[in-house]
KOLKOLRO-797981 format. One record per residue (C-alpha): residue number from 1; residue in three letters; x, y, z. Coordinates in Angstrom, 3 decimals. Example, Ala and Ser with C-alpha at 12.3 -4.5 7.8 and 13.67 -1.06 7.14 Angstrom:
<sepas>
   i  aa        u        v        w
   1 ALA   12.300   -4.500    7.800
   2 SER   13.670   -1.060    7.140
</sepas>
This chain:
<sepas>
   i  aa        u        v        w
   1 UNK    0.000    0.000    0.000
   2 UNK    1.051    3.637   -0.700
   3 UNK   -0.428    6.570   -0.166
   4 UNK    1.297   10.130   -1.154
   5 UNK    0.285   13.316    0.390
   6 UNK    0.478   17.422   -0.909
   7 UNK    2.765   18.414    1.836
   8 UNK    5.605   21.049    2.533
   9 UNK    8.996   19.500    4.124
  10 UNK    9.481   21.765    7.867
  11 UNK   12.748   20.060    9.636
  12 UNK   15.328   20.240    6.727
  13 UNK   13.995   23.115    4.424
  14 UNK   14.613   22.856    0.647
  15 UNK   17.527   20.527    0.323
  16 UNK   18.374   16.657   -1.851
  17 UNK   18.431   15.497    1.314
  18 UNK   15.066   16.893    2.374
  19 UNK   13.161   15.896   -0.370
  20 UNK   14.395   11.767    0.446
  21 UNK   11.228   10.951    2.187
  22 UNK    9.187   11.611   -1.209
  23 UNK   11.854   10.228   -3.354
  24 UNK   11.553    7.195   -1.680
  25 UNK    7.867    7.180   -1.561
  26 UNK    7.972    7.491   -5.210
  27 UNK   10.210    4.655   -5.923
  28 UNK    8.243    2.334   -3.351
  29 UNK    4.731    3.174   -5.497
  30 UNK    6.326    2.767   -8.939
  31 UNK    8.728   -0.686   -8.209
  32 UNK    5.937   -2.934   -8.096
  33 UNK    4.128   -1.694  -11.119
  34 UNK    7.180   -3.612  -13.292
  35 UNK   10.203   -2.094  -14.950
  36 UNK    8.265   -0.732  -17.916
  37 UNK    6.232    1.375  -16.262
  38 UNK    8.914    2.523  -13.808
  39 UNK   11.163    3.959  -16.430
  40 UNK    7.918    5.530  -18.371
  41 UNK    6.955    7.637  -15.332
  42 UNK    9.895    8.110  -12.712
  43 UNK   11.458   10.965  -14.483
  44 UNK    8.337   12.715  -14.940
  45 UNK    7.230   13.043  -11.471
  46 UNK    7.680   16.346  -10.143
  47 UNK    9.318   15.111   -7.119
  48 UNK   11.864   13.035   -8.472
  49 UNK   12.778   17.164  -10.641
  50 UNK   12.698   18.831   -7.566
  51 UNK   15.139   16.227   -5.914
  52 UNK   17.363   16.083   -9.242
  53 UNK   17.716   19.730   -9.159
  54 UNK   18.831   20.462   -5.449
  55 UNK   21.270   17.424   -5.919
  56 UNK   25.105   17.610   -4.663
  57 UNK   27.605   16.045   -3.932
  58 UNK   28.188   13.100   -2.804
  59 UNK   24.717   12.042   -4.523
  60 UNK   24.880    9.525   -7.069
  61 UNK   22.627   11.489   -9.454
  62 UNK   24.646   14.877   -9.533
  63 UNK   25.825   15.739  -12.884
  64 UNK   23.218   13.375  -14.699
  65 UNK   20.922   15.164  -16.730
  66 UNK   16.934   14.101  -17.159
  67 UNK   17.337   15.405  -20.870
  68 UNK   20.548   13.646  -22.157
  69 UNK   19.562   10.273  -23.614
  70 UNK   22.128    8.464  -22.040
  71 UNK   22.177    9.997  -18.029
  72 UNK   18.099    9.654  -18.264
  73 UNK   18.808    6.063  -18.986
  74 UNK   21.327    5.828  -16.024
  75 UNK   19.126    7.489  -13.743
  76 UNK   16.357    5.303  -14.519
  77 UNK   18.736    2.374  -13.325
  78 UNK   19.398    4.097  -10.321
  79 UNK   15.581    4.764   -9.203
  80 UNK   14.655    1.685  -10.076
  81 UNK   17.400   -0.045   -7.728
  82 UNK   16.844    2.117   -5.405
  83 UNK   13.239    1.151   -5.553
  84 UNK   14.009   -2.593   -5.464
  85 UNK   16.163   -1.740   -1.838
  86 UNK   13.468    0.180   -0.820
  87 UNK   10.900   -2.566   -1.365
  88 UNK   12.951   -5.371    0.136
  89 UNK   13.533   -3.610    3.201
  90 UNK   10.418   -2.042    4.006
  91 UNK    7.820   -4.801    1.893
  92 UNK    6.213   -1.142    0.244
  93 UNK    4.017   -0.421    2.945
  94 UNK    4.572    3.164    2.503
  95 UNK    2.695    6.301    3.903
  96 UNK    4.831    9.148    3.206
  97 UNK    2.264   11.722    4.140
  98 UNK    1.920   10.322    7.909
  99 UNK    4.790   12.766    9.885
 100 UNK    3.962   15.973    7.996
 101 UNK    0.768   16.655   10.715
 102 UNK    1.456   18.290   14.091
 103 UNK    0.376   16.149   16.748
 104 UNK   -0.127   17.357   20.407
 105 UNK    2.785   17.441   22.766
 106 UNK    2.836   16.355   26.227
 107 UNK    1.768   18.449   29.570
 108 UNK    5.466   18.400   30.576
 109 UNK    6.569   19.328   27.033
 110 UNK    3.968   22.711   26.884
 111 UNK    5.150   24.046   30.129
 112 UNK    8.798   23.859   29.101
 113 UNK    8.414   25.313   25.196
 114 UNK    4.962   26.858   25.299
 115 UNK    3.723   24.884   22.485
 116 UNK    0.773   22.209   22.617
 117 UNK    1.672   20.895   18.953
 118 UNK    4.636   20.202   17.144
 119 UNK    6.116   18.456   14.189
 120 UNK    6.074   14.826   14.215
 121 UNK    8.905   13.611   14.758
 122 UNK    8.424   10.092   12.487
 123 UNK    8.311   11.625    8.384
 124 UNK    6.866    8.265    7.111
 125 UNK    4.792    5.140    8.393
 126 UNK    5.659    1.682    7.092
 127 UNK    3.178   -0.777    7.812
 128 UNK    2.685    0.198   11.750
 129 UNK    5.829    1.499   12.645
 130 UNK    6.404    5.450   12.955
 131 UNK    9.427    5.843   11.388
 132 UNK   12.068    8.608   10.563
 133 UNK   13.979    9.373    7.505
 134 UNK   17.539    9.608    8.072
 135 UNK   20.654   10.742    6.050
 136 UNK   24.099    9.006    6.856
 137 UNK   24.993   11.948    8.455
 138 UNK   22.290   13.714   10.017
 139 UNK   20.913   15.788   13.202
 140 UNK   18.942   14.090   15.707
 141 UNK   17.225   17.015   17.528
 142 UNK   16.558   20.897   16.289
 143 UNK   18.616   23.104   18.277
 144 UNK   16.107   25.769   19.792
 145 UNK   17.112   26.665   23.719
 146 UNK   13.417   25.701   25.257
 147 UNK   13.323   22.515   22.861
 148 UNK   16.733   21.282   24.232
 149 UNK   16.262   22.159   27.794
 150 UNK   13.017   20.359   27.701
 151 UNK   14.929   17.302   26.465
 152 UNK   17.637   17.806   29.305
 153 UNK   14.516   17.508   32.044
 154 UNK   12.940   14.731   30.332
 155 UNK   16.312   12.593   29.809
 156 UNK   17.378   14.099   33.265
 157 UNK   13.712   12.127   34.914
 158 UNK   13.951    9.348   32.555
 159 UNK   17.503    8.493   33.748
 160 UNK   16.864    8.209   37.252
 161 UNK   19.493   11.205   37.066
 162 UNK   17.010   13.366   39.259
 163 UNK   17.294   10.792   42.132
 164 UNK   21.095   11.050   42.536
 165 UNK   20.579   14.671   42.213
 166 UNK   18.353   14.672   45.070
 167 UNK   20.740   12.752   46.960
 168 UNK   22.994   15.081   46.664
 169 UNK   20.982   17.743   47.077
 170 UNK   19.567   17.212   50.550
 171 UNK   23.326   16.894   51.409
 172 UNK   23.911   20.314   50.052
 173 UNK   20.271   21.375   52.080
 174 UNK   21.724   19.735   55.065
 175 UNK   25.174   21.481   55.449
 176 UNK   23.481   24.785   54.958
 177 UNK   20.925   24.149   57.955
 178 UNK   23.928   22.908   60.235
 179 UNK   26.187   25.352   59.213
 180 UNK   23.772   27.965   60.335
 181 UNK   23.596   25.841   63.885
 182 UNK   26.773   26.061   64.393
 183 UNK   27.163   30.036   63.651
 184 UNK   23.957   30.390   66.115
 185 UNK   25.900   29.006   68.975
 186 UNK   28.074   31.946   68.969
 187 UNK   25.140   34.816   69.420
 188 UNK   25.071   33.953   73.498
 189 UNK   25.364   35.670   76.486
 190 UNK   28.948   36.177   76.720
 191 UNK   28.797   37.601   72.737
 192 UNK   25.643   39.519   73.815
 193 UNK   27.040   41.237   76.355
 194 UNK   29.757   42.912   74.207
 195 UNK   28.042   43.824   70.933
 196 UNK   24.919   45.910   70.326
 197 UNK   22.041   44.046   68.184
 198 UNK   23.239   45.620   65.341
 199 UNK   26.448   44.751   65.555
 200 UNK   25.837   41.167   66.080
 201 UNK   23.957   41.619   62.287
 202 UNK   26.999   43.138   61.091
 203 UNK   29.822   41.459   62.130
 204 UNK   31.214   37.843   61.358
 205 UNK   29.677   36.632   64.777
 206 UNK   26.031   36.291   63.535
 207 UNK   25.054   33.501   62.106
 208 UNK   22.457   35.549   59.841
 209 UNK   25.230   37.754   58.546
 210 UNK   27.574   34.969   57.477
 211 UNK   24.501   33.087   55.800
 212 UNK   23.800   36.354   53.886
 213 UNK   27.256   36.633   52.739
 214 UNK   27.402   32.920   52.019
 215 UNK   24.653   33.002   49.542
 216 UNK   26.179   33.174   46.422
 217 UNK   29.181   30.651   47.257
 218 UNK   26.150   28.298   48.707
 219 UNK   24.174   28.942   44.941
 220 UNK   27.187   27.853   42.939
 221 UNK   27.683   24.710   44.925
 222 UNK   24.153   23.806   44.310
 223 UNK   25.081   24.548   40.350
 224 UNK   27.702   22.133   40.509
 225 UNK   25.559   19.260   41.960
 226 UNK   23.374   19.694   38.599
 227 UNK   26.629   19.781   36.224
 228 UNK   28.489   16.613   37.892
 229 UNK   25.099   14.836   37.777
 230 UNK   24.907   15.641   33.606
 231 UNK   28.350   13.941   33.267
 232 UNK   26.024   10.789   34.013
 233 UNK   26.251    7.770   31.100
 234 UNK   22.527    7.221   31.768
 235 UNK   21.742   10.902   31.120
 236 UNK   23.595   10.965   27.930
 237 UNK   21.588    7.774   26.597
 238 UNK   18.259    9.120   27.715
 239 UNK   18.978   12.581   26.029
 240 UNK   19.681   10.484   22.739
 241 UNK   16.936    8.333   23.064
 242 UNK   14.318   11.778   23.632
 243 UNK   16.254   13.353   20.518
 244 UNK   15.405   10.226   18.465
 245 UNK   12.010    9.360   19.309
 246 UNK   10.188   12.027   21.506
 247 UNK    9.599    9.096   24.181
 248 UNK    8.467   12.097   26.812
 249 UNK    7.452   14.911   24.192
 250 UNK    4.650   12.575   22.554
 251 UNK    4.649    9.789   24.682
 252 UNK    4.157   11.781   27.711
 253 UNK    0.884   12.585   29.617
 254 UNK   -1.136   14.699   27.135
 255 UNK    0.822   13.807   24.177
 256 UNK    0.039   12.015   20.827
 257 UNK    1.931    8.857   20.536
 258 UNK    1.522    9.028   16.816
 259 UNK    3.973   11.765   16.899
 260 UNK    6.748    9.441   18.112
 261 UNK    9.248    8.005   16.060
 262 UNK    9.985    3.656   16.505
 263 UNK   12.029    2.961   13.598
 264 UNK   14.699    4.564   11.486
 265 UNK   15.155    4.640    7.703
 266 UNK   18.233    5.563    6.856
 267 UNK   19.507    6.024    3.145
 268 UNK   22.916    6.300    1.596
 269 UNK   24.023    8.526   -0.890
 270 UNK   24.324    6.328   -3.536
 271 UNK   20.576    5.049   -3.003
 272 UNK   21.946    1.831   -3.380
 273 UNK   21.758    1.263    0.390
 274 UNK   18.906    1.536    2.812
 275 UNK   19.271    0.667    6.531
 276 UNK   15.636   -0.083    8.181
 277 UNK   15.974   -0.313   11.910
 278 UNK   14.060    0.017   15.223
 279 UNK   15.238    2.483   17.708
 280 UNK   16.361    0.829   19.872
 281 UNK   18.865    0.346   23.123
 282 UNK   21.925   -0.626   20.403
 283 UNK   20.923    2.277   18.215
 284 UNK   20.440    4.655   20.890
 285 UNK   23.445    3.459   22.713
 286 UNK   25.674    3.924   19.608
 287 UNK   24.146    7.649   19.245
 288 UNK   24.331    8.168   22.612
 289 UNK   28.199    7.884   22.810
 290 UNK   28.574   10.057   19.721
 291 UNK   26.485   12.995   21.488
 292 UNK   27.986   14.353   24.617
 293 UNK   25.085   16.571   25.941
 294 UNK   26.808   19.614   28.758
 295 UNK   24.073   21.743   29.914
 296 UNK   25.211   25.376   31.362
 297 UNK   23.684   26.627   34.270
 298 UNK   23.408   29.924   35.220
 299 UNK   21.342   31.497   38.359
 300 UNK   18.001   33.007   37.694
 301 UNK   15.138   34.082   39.126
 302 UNK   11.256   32.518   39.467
 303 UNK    8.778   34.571   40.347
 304 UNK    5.790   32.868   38.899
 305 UNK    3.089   31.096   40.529
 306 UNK    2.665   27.375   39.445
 307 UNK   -0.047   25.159   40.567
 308 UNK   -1.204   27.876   43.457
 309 UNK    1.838   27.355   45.087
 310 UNK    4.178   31.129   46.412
 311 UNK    6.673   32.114   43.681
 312 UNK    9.029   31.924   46.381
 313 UNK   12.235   29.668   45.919
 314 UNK   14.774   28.745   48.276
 315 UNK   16.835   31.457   48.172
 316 UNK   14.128   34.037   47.994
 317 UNK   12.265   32.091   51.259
 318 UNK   15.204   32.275   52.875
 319 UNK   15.767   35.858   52.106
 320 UNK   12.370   36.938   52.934
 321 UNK   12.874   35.213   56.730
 322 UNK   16.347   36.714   57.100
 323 UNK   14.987   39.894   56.558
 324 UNK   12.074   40.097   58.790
 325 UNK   14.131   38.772   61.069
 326 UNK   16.921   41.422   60.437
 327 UNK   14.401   43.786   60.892
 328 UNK   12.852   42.201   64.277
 329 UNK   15.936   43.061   66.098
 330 UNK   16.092   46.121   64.985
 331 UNK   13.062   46.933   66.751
 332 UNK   14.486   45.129   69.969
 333 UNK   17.621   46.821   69.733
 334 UNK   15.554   50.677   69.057
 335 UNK   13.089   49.609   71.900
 336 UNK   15.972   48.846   74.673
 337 UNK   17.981   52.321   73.545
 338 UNK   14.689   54.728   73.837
 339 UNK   13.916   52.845   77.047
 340 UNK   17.702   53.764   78.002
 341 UNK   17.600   57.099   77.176
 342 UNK   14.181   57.752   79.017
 343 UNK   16.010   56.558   81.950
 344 UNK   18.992   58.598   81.427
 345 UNK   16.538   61.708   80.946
 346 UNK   15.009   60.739   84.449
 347 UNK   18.558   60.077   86.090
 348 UNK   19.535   63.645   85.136
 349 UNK   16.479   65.363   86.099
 350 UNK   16.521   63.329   89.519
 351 UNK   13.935   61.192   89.136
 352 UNK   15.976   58.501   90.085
 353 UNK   19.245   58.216   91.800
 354 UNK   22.301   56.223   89.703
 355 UNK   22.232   52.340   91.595
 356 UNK   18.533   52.282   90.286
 357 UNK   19.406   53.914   86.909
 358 UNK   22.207   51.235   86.704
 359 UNK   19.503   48.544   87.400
 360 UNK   16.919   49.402   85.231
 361 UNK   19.464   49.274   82.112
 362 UNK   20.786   45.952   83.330
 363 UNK   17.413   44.690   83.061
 364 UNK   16.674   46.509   79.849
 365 UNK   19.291   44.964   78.184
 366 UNK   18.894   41.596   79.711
 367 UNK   15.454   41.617   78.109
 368 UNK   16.974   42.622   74.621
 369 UNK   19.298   39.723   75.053
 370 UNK   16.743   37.720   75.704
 371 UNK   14.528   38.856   72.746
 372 UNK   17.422   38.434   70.127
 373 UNK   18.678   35.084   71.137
 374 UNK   14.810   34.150   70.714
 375 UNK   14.639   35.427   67.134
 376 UNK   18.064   33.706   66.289
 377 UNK   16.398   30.603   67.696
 378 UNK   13.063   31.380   65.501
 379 UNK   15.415   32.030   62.556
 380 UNK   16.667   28.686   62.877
 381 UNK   12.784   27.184   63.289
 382 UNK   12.431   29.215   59.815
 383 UNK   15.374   27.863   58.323
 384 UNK   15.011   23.902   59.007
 385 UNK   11.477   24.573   57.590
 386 UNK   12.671   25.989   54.527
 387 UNK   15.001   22.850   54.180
 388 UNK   12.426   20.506   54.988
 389 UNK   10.149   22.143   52.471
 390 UNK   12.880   22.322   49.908
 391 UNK   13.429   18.721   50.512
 392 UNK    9.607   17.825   49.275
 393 UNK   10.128   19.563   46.221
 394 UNK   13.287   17.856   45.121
 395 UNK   10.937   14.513   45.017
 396 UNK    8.898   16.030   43.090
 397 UNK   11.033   16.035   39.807
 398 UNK   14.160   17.916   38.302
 399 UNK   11.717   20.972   36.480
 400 UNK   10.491   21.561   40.236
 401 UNK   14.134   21.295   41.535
 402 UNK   15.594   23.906   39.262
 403 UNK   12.598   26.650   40.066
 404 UNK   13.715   25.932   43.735
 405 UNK   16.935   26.705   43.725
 406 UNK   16.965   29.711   40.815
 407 UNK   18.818   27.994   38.456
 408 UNK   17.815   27.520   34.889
 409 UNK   19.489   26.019   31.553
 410 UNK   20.782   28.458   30.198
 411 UNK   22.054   26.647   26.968
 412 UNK   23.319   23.357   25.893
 413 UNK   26.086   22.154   23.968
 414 UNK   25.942   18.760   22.493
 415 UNK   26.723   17.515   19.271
 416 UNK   23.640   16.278   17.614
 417 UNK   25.078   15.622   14.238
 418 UNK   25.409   11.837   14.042
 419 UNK   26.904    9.071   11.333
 420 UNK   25.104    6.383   10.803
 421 UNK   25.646    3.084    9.334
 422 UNK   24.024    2.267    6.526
</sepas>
């Protein structure tokens, strides 16, 4: 059976190589009609011009000419080879109109790129399998930023890469909470007695100071966690086996399996060859060590509201708490020096003699002391629950993970251009 569609080629724009998928539709639908009728109509059919006349090198065709006598007759010979290859390795099921539709894309695949439909990414069906047309040398994925970094999630999930993440993660979680323990042992009486409130924010002996100063050195660790985990083997074969078949970006929740490719066609410049193949683990294995997928990180910022949850992140929560914290002593610390000067004011104007003056600011500042070692202690509350909250997010996935900490994709560089054997 073939069936041949009106369609415009999208992924490769007007190129020989392009314009395969119809040559080889052609060939399939005139080989079993007999040699006579091959050679009567092959060089007549518009596609077979269109491919003739974007041919290069190193096509077998280029430099035959459809109106010399004797290159018509060679390229006749060619076709009709070709056609025999194609029929033996495919039986001529052919539907060569199948991949040019846009099928819908998955849930996780429309929040990452914004689209809900996208081009296929099998070109032709044969029999039941989805397949894709492939030159000996050819790219696997396109190369648009949200496309790629929605593969990187996907292969990221798909790899169990997001679980050793985590892992290493909630270490990175966990040294930051007892870090900030151990700093908070050092705002206590002794400390207390010799600094002001706001020097205790200030200076290297509050833990909230060196956490704030900490933040960046604390944000690139975190980025290194996500770029030792993409040196994983298993990352690098799920990223292949997304770019080849679209596993997650049809196959996903939402998404129109009929969009995904299962088999790979791949034809040789001489069109003497033909490789038919599944996708499979060899295939994708083989790709998979020829593409070496780095993603960069850089730090950004998420603001957004997903799912009613806060835009908050970690960094920003953590922020936020600091803060109104920060800003909690500084009430303490303006309450106990108005409270001192009142007293002073009464001490000079005799309202009370100098032993009770001395009391009263004892007491004053005891009660300060008191105050800030109790928001140091409810800064700490604040700052396990962050961690504990930043913790449940991690298991939710890597997309979630990213938002968390501010840190997005910011490009990737692999090398999706791939030789295959034919």
């Amino acid at each position: 059976m073939y069936r041949f569609k009106e369609y415009t080629v999208i992924a490769e724009g007007k190129t020989a190589g392009a314009e395969m998928e119809k040559v080889i539709a052609v060939c399939s639908e005139l080989y079993p009609k007999g040699k006579e009728t091959f050679y009567e109509e092959i060089l007549t059919r518009p596609e077979i011009k269109l491919f003739l006349s974007l041919a290069k090198k190193p096509f077998s065709v280029v430099g035959l000419k459809i109106n010399n006598e004797t290159d018509a007759e060679k390229l006749k010979k060619i076709f009709f080879d070709f056609g025999k290859v194609i029929n033996q390795k495919t039986r001529g099921n052919i539907d060569a109109g199948a991949g040019q539709s846009k099928p819908e894309v998955s849930t996780f695949w429309t929040e990452i790129t914004e689209k809900k439909k996208d081009t296929s990414k099998a070109d032709i069906m044969i029999g039941r399998n989805k397949v894709s047309v492939k030159a000996p040398v050819a790219q696997i994925m396109s190369g648009k930023k949200k496309e790629t970094k929605a593969t990187v999630l996907a292969a990221a999930e798909a790899s169990g890469l997001d679980k050793s993440i985590q892992k290493a993660l909630f270490a990175e979680v966990d040294k930051f909470v007892e870090s900030s323990e151990t700093n908070s042992k050092k705002i206590n009486v002794g400390a207390l007695k010799k600094m002001t409130a706001k020097q205790a924010k200030e200076s290297g002996n509050a833990h909230v100071k060196e956490l704030v100063d900490n933040q960046d050195a604390s944000k690139q660790q975190i980025i290194n966690v996500f770029k030792d985990a993409f040196k994983n083997e298993k990352f690098a074969y799920a990223f292949a086996k997304e770019a080849m078949t679209g596993s997650e970006k049809f196959g996903g929740e939402g998404g129109n399996k009929i969009g995904q490719a299962t088999h790979y066609l791949i034809w040789d410049y001489s069109l003497r060859k033909l490789r038919y193949t599944p996708i499979d683990s060899k295939l994708i294995g083989e790709t998979a060590k020829k593409m070496k997928p780095e993603p960069s990180m850089k730090s950004a910022s998420f603001v957004r509201k997903t799912k009613g949850e806060e835009g908050y992140r970690f960094f920003q929560a953590f922020r936020a708490e600091v803060k109104t914290v920060l800003g909690e002593m500084d009430e303490v610390e303006e309450e106990a020096n108005e409270q001192v000067e009142l007293h002073r004011r009464m001490l000079t104007e005799g309202y009370i003699n100098e032993n009770r003056f001395m009391d009263t600011v004892k007491k004053i500042y005891t009660v300060a002391k008191n105050k800030i070692v109790g928001l140091a202690k409810k800064l700490m509350e604040k700052i396990v629950a962050i961690a504990k909250k930043t913790k449940e997010v991690i298991q939710k996935g890597i997309k979630e993970t990213l938002e968390m900490f501010e840190i997005d994709i910011s490009s990737v560089k692999v090398n999706t251009e791939v030789r295959f054997k034919v």
